[in-house]
C-alpha positions in Angstrom: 0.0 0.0 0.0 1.3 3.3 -1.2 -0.6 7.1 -0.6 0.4 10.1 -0.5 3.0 9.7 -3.1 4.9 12.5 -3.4 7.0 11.2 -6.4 4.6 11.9 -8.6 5.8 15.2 -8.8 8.2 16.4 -10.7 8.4 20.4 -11.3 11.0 20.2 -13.8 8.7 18.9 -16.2 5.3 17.2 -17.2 2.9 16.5 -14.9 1.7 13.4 -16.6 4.7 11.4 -17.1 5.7 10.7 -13.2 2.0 9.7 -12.9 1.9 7.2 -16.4 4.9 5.9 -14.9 3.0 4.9 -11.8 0.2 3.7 -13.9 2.2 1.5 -16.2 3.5 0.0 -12.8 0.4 -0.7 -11.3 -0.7 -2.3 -14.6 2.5 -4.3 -14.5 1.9 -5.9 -11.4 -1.8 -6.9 -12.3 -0.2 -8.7 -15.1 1.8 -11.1 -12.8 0.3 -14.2 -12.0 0.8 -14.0 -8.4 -3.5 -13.6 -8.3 -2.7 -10.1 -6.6 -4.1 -6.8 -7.8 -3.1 -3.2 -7.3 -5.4 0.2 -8.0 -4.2 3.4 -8.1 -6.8 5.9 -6.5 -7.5 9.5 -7.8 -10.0 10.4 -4.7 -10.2 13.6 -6.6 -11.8 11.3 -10.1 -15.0 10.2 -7.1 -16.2 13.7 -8.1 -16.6 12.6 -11.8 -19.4 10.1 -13.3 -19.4 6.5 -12.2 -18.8 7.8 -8.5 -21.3 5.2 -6.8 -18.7 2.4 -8.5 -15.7 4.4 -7.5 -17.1 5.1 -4.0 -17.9 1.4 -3.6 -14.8 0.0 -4.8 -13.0 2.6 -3.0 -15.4 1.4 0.7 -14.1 -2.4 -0.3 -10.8 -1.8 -0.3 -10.3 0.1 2.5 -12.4 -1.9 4.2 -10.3 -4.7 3.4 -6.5 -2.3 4.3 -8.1 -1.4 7.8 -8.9 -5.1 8.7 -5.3 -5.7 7.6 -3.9 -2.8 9.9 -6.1 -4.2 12.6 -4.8 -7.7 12.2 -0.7 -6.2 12.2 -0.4 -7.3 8.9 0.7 -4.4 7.5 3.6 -2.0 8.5 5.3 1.0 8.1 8.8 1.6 6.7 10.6 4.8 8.9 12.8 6.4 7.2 13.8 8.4 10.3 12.4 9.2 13.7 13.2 12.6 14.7 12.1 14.3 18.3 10.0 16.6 17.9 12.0 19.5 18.7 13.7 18.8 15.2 10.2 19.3 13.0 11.4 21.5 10.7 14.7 19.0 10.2 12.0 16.1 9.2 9.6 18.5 7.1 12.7 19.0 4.9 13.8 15.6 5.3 10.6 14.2 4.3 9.9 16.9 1.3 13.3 16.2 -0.1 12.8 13.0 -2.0 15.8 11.1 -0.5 14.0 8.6 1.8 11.8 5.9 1.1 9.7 5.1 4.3 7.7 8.0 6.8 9.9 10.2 8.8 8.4 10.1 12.8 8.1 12.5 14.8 8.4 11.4 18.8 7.4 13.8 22.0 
């Protein structure tokens, strides 16, 4: 499970591209024959026609990812934990592109 995903940007350039990239991934990996399936979700595209199907869909799977996260199944990769006197450290840390995983914050 991926959100959030910030390398989808890319200000250099087009738009599009980092996000076909992503796309072609996720098509990838429903072509393996592992029986496991990926979606990438615009929440913004709910607002568009078919949004009962999306909105279901969308209710299914996270349905399913909170049962996961209830179970333990699923985990987080940290990147860094930081206290959080250093918050403006793991802002730029986490904006920067150079980590793969969340950067924590601990009181």
């Amino acid at each position: 499970m991926s959100y959030g995903s910030a390398a989808t940007r890319d200000d250099t350039g087009s738009k599009q591209l980092p996000v076909l990239k992503l796309l072609g991934r996720v098509w990838l990996w429903n072509a393996l024959p592992n029986r496991r399936h990926a979606y990438f979700y615009n929440l913004w595209a709910g607002r568009a026609t078919g949004k009962d199907r999306f909105r279901a869909r969308l209710r299914a799977d996270l349905t399913d990812v909170f049962t996961a996260a209830r179970r333990g199944d699923l985990t987080a990769t940290i990147a860094a934990e930081l206290p959080l006197v250093r918050i403006a450290d793991a802002l730029r840390l986490a904006e920067s592109g150079t980590v793969a995983g969340k950067v924590v914050l601990t009181p």
